[in-house]
DRENRO-604048 format. One line per field, with one value per residue (C-alpha): residue in three letters; chain; x, y, z. Coordinates in Angstrom, 1 decimal. Layout:
residu c(Ala:...)
chaine c(A:...)
px c(X:...)
py c(Y:...)
pz c(Z:...)
This chain:
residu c(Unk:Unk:Unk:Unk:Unk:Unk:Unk:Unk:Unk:Unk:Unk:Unk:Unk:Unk:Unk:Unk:Unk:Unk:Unk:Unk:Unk:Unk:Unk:Unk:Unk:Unk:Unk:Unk:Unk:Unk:Unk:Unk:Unk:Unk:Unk:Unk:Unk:Unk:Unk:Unk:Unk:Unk:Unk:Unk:Unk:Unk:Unk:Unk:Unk:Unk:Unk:Unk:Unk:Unk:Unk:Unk:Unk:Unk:Unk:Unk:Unk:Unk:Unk:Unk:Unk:Unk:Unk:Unk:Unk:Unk:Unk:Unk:Unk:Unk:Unk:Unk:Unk:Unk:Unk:Unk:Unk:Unk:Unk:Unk:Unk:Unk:Unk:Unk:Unk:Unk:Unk:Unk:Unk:Unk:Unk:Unk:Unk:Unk:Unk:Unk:Unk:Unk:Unk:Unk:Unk:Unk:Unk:Unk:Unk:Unk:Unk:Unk:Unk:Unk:Unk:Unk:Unk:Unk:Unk:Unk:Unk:Unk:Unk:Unk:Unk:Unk:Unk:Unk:Unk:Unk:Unk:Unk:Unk:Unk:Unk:Unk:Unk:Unk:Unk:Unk:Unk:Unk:Unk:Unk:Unk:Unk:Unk:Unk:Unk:Unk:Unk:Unk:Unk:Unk:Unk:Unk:Unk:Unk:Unk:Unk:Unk:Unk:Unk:Unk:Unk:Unk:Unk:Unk:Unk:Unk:Unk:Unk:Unk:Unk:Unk:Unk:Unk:Unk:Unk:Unk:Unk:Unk:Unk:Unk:Unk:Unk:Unk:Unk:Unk:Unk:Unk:Unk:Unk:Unk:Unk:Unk:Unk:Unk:Unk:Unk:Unk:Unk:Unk:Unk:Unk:Unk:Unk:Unk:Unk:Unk:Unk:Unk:Unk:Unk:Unk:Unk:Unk:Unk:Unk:Unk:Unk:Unk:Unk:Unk:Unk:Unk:Unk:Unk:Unk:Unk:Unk:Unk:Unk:Unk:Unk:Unk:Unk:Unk:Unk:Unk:Unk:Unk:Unk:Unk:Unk:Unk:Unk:Unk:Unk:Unk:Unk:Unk:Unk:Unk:Unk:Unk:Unk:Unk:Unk:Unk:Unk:Unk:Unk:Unk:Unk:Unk:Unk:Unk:Unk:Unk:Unk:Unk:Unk:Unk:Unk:Unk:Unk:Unk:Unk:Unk:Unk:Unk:Unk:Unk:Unk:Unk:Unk:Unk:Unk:Unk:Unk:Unk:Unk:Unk:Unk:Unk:Unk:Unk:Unk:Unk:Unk:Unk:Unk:Unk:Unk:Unk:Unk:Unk:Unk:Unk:Unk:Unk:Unk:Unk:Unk:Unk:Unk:Unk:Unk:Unk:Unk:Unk:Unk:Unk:Unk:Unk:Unk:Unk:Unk:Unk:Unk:Unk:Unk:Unk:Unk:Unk:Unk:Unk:Unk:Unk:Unk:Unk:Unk:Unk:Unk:Unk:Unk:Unk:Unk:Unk:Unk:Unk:Unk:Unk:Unk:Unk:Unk:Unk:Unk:Unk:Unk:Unk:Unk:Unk:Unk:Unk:Unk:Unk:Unk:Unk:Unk:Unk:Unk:Unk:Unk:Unk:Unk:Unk:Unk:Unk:Unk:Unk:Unk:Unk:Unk:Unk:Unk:Unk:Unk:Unk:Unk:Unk:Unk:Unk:Unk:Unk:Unk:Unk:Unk:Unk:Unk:Unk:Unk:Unk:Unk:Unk:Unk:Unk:Unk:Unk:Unk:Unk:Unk:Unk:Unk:Unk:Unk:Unk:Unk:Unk:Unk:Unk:Unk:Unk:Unk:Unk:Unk:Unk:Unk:Unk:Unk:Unk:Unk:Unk:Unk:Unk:Unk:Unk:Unk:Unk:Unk:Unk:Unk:Unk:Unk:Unk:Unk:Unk:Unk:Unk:Unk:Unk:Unk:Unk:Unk:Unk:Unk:Unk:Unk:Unk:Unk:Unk:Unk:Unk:Unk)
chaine c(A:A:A:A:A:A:A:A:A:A:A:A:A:A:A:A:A:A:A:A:A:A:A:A:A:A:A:A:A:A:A:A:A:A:A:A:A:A:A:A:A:A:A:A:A:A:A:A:A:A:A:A:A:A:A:A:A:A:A:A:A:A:A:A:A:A:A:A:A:A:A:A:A:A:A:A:A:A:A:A:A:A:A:A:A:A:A:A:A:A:A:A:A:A:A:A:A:A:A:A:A:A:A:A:A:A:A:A:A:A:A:A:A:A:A:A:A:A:A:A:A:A:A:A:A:A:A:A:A:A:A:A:A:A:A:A:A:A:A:A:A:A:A:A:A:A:A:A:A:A:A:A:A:A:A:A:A:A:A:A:A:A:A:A:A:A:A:A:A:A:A:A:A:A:A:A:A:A:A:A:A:A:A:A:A:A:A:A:A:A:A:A:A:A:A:A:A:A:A:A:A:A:A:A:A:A:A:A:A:A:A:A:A:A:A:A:A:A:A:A:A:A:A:A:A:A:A:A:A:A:A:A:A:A:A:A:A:A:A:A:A:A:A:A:A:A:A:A:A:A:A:A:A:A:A:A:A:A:A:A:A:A:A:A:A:A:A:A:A:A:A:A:A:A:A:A:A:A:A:A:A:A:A:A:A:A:A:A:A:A:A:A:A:A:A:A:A:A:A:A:A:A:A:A:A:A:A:A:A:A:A:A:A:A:A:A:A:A:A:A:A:A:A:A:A:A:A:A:A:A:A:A:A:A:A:A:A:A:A:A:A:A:A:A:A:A:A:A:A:A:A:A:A:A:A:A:A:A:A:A:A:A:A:A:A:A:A:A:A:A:A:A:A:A:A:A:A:A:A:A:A:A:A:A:A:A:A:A:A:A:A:A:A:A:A:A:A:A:A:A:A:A:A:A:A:A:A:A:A:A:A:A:A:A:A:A:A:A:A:A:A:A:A:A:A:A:A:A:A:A:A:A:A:A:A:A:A:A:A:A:A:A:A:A:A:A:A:A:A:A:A:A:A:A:A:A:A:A:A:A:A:A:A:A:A)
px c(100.5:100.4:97.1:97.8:97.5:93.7:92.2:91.2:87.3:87.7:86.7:83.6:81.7:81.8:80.4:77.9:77.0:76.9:74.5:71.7:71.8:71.2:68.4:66.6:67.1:65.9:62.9:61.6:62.0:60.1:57.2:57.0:56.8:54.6:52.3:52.0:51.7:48.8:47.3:48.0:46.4:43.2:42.3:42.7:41.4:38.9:35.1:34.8:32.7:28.7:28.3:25.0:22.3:20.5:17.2:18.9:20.1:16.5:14.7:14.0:12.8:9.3:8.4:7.0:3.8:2.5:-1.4:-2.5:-1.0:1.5:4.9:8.0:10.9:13.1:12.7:15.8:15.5:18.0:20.4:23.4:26.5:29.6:33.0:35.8:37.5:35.3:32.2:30.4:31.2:29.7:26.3:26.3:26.3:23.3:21.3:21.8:20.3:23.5:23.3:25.4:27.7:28.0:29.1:31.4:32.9:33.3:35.1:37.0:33.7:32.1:28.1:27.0:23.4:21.7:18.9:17.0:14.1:11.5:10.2:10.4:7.6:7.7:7.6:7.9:10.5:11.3:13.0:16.1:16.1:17.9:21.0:24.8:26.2:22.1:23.4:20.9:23.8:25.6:22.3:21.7:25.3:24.2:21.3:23.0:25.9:28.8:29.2:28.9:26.8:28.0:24.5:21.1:19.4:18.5:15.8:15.7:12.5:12.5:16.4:18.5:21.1:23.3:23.8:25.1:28.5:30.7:30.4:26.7:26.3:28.5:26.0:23.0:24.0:25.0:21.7:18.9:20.2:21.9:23.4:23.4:25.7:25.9:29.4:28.1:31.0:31.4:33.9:35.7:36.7:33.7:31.0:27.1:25.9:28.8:29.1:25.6:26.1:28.8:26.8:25.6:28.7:30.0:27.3:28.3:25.3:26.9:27.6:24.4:22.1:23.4:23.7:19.9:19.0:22.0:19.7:16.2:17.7:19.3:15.6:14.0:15.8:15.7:19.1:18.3:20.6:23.2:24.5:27.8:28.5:31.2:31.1:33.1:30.4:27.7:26.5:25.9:22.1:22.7:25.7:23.2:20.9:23.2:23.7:20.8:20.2:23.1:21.6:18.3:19.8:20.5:16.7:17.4:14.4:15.6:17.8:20.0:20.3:22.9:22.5:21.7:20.5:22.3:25.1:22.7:21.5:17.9:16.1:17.9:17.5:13.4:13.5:15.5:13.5:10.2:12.1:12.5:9.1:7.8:10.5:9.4:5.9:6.4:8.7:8.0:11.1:12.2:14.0:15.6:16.7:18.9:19.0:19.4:16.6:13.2:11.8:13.2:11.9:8.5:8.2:10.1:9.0:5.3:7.2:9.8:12.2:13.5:16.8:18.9:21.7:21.9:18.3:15.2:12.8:9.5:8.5:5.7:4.0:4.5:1.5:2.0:4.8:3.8:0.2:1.5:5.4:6.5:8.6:9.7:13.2:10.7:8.3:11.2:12.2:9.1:7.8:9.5:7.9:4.7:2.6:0.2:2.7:2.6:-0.6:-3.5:-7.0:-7.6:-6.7:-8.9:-12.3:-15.4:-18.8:-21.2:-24.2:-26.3:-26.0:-29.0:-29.1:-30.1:-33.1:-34.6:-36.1:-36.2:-38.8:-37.2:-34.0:-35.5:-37.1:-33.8:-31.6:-34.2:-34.1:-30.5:-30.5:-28.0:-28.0:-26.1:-25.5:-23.9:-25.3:-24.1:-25.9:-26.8:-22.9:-21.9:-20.1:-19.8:-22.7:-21.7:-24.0:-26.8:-27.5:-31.0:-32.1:-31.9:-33.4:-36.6:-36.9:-37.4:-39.7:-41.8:-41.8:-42.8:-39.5:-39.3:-35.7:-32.7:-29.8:-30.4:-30.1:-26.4:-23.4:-21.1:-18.0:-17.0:-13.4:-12.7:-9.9:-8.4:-7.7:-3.7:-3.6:-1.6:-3.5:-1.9:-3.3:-6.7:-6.4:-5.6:-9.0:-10.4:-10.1:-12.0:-14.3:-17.3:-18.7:-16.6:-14.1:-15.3:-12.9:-13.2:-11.5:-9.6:-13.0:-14.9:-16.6:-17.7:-15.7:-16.1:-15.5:-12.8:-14.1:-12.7:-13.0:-11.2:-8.4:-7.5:-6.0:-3.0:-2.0:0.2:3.0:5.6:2.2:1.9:-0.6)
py c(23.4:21.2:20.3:16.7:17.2:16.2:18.9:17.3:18.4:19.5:17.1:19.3:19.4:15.6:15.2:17.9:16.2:12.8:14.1:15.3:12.4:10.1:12.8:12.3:8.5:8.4:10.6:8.7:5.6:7.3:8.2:4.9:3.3:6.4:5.0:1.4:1.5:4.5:2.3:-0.9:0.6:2.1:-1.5:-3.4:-0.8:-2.5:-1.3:1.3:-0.5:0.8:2.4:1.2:2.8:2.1:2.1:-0.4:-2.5:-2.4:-2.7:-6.2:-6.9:-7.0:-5.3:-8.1:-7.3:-8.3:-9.8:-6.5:-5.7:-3.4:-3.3:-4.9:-2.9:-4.7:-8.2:-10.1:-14.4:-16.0:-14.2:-15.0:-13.4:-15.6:-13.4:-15.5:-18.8:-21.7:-20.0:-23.1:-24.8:-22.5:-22.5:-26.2:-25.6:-22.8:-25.1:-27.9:-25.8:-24.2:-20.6:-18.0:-18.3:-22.2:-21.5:-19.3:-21.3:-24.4:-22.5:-19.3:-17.5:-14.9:-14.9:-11.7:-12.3:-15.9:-16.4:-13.3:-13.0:-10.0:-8.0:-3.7:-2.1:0.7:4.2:3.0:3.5:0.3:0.2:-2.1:-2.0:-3.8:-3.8:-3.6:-6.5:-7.9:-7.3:-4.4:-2.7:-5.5:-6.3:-3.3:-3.5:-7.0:-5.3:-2.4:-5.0:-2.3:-6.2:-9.1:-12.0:-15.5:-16.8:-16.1:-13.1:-9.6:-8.5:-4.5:-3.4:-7.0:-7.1:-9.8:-7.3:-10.1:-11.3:-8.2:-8.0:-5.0:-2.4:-2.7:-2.9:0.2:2.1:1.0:1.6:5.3:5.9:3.9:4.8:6.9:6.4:8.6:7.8:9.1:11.1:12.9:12.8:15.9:17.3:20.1:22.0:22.2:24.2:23.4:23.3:21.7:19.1:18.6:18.4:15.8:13.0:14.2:15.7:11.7:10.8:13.5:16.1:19.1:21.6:24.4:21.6:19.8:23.3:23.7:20.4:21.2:23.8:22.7:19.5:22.5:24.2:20.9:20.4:23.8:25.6:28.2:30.4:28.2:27.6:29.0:28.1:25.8:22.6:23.8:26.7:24.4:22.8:19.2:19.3:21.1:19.0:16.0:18.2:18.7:14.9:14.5:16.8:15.3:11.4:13.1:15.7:12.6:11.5:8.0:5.1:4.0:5.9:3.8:5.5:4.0:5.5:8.7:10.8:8.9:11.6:14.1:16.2:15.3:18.3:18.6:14.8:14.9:18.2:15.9:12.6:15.0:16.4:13.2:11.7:15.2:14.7:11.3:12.0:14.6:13.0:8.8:7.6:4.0:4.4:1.5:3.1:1.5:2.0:1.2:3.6:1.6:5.1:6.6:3.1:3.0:6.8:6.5:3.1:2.3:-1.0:-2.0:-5.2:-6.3:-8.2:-10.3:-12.4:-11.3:-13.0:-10.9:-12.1:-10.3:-8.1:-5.1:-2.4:-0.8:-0.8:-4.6:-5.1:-3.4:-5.4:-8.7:-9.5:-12.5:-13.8:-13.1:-11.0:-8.5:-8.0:-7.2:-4.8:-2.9:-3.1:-0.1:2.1:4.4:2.9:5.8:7.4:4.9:3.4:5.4:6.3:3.9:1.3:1.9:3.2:1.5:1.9:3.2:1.0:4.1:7.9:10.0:11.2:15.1:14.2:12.6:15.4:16.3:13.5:10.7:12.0:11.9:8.4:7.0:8.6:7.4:3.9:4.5:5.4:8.7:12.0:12.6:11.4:12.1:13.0:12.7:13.7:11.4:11.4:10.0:13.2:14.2:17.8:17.5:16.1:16.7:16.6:15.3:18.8:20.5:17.9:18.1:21.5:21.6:18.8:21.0:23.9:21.8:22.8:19.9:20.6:18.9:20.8:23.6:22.3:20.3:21.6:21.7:22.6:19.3:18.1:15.1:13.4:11.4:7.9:8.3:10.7:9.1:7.8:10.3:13.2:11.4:10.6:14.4:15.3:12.5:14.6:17.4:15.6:13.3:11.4:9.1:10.8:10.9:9.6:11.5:11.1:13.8:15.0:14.7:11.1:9.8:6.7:5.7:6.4:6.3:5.4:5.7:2.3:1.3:4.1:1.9:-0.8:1.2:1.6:-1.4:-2.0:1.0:3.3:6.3:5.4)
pz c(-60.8:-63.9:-65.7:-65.4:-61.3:-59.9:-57.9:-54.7:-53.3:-49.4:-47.1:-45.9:-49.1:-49.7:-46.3:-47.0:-50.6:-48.4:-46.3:-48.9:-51.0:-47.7:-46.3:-49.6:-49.9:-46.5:-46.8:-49.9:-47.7:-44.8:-47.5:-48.6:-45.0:-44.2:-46.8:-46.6:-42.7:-43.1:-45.4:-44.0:-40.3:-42.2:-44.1:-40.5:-38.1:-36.5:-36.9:-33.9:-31.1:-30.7:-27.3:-25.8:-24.1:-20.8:-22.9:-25.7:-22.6:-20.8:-24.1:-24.3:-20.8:-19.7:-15.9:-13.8:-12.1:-9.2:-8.5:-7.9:-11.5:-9.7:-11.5:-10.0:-9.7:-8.4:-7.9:-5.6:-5.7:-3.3:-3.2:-1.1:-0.7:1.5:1.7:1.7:-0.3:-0.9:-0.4:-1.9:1.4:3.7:1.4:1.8:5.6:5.3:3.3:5.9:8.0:10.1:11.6:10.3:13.7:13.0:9.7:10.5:13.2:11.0:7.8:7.2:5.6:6.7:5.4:4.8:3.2:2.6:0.4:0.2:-1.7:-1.8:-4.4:-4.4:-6.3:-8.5:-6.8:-3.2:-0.6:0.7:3.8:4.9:8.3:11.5:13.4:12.7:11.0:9.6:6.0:5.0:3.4:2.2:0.7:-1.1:-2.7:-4.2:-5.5:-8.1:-8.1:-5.9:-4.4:-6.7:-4.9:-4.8:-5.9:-6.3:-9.2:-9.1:-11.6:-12.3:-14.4:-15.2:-16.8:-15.1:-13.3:-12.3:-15.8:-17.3:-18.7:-17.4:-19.6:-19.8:-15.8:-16.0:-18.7:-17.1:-13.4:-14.3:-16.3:-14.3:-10.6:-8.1:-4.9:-1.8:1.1:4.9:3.9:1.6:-1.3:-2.4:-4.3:-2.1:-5.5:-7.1:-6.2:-5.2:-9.2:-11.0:-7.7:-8.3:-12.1:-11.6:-12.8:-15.8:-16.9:-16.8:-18.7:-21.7:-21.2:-22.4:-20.4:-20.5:-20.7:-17.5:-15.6:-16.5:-14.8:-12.2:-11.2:-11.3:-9.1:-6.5:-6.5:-5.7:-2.5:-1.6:-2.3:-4.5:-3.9:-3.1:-6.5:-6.2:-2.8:-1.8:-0.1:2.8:3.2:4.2:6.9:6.9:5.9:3.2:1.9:2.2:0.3:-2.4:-2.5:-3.1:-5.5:-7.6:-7.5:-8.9:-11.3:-13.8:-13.2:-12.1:-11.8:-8.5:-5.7:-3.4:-0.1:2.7:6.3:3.7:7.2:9.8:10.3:11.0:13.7:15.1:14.1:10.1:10.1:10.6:7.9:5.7:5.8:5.4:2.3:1.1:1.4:-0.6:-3.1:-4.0:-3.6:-6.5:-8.6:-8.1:-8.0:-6.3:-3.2:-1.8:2.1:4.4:8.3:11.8:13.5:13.6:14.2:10.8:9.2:10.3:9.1:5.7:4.5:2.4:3.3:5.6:5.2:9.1:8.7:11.1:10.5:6.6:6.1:5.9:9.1:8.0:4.9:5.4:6.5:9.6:10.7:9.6:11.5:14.6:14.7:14.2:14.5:13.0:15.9:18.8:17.7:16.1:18.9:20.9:18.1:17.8:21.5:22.7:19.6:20.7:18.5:18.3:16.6:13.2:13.6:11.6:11.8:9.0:10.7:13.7:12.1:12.1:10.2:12.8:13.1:11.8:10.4:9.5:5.8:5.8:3.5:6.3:8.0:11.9:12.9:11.2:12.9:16.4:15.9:14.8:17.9:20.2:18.5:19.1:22.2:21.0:21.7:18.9:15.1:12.4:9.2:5.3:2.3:-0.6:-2.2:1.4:2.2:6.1:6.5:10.2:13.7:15.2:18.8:20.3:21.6:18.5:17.1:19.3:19.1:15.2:15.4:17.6:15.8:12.9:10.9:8.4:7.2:9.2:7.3:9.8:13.1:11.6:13.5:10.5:12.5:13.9:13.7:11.0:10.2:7.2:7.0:7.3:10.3:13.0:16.5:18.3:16.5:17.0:20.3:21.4:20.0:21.6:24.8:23.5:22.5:23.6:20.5:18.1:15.4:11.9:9.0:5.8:2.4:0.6:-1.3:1.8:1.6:4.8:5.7:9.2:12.5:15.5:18.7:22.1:22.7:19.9:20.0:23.5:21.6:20.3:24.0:23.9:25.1:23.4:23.5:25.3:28.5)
């Protein structure tokens, strides 16, 4: 081969050199892009967005109080809620005085609450009660906002609940209540303490911290022991127990409970609502409770709201309700109930005309119970606590062995009874007994008396006879 002749390069190496000058070109170019897009992303990102908290949310509200200067929990102002399109029409109807039927036989709406307004104090249960299709639970959606209502305002520790944007109805719903249903909702693969932690693990609470509350919840309703168990292994008072457990392991201010016992057997139903009533006792919390059994009302509920026809006919105490019905759908309600059953000692007692203090001395006692005309009375010392009775013959006989001291002719073991102790309880003693009931406070303090003739009047009609 002459010199003059070019040596030709294979075609595989020119490729090859091809290749590392574009993979270098390219990667300088990627660098660059890298770069100016890192630094472009970093000088545009947008500030991250502050997370706030139920307390930041609740902060600048003031509690309403009532005249008592009790605080307001939950205050509810006319609040309607119409399901359906154009639920402005069917208001205009309600507010020209139209029943819920007419309504919903002139439009396509169905009106599931109309102007509702009642206030829930702190550290009650308040009762929704009445029959299927009254809008207690419709009503207790509108309240933590499950269900938007068409009009009206709820109020929660004094915040406007129905103003709150979404995110802040999310953070404050999660941290200032729970909600207990009658299905329970558990989660089948979790067992009793991380079902019962669920709620806490959503809010963040890492994970030893919400174990420890996981547990003191579980100890509260009484399933120690239980921790591990599964849902499956349980029976149903138990998984309500749980449920429970879990609304109260975040320590919510109010608990919502809808039909929370309804599913239950008789006997674990009573254990449960006794549970409950200890539980808040202890702890305070708000319990808004929603049923259909006047019987589980009138013993679950310092107050009871009746509803028909999603409006709320009367607002009170059982003893309230049962004494003086507002019309005549709620006399027919409540007359079946054995009123001796609700109604309390309280309500019945009387101040006796006259009681003997034991610094009075034997004769003083005998002139009075002949003045009287009693052979036996009772007799309190000088702090107005209950020493016992005395009986006329006993009486007598210290007078005439010139015994000046009364405190020793005092039968001491008499039965008593507190203000809150139902009229039946009362009126079985009543039978073993011939003189009026006394009524004592918790320290002892003499308050009155329960009478035979008084104890009559809660044989109405629902009474036992």
């Amino acid at each position: 081969m002459s010199s003059g002749t070019t040596r030709k390069r294979p075609i595989k190496a020119v490729d090859n050199m091809f290749h590392d000058r574009m993979t270098v070109g390219i990667e300088k170019i990627r660098a660059r892009i890298k770069g100016s897009v890192k630094d472009f992303t970093e000088e545009h990102r947008p500030p991250p967005k502050k997370v706030r908290t139920a307390k930041e949310i609740f902060g600048g509200a003031e509690t309403p109080t009532d005249k008592e200067g009790n605080q307001i929990m939950i205050r509810v102002r006319n609040l309607s809620k119409i399901y359906g399109k154009h639920p402005g029409e069917a208001l205009r109807l309600l507010e020209g005085g139209l029943s819920k039927e007419e309504v919903q036989e002139r439009t396509p709406n169905n009106v599931g609450l109309y102007d509702v307004s009642f206030d829930v104090m702190r550290g009650e249960i308040f009762v929704l009660m009445g029959l299927s299709g009254s809008g207690k639970s419709t009503l207790e959606r509108c309240m933590n906002r499950l269900v938007e209502p068409t009009s009206g305002q709820v109020l929660i520790d004094g915040l406007d609940f129905t103003a709150l944007g979404e995110e802040d109805l999310r953070i404050a719903r999660r941290e200032k209540m729970s909600m207990v249903f009658q299905n329970f909702g558990l989660l089948p693969h979790r067992d009793v303490k991380n079902n019962v932690a669920y709620g806490l693990e959503m809010q963040g609470v890492p994970e030893s911290k919400r174990l420890e509350k996981s547990r003191e919840a579980i100890e509260l309703v009484g399933l120690s022991g239980y921790e591990d168990s599964m849902p499956s292994d349980l029976s149903g008072g138990m998984k309500q127990r749980v449920g429970l457990a879990r609304a109260l392991a975040t320590d919510p201010d109010i608990l919502f409970m809808d039909e929370a016992f309804s599913a239950l057997d008789p006997l674990i139903r009573s254990d449960m609502q006794d549970e409950l009533i200890r539980i808040q006792s202890k702890l305070g919390k708000t319990v808004v409770f929603v049923t259909h059994d006047l019987d589980e009302a009138l013993k679950m509920g310092d107050r009871i709201a009746l509803m028909k026809d999603g409006r709320i006919v009367q607002v009170g105490r059982a003893e309230e309700i049962l004494q003086d019905p507002a019309d005549e759908y709620v006399d027919r309600f409540v007359r079946e109930v054995d009123r001796t059953k609700i109604l309390t000692a309280g309500l019945f007692m009387r101040k006796p005309r006259r009681v003997l203090y034991v610094t009075q001395g034997p004769r003083t006692a005998l002139k009075l119970m002949d003045s009287s005309d009693r052979n036996d009375m009772l007799v309190i010392n000088r702090d107005n606590r209950l020493l016992g009775m005395v009986e006329s013959d006993d009486v007598l006989r210290a007078v005439q062995s010139g015994d000046k001291d009364l405190s020793k002719v005092v039968i001491k073991e008499i039965p008593a009874v507190g203000p809150d102790t139902p009229m039946k309880e009362v009126i079985q003693i009543m039978v073993t007994t011939d003189f009026p009931i006394p009524v004592v406070d918790g320290d002892g303090v003499f308050l009155g008396v329960v009478s035979p003739s008084v104890a009559a009047d809660t044989m109405g009609p629902g009474g036992e006879e």
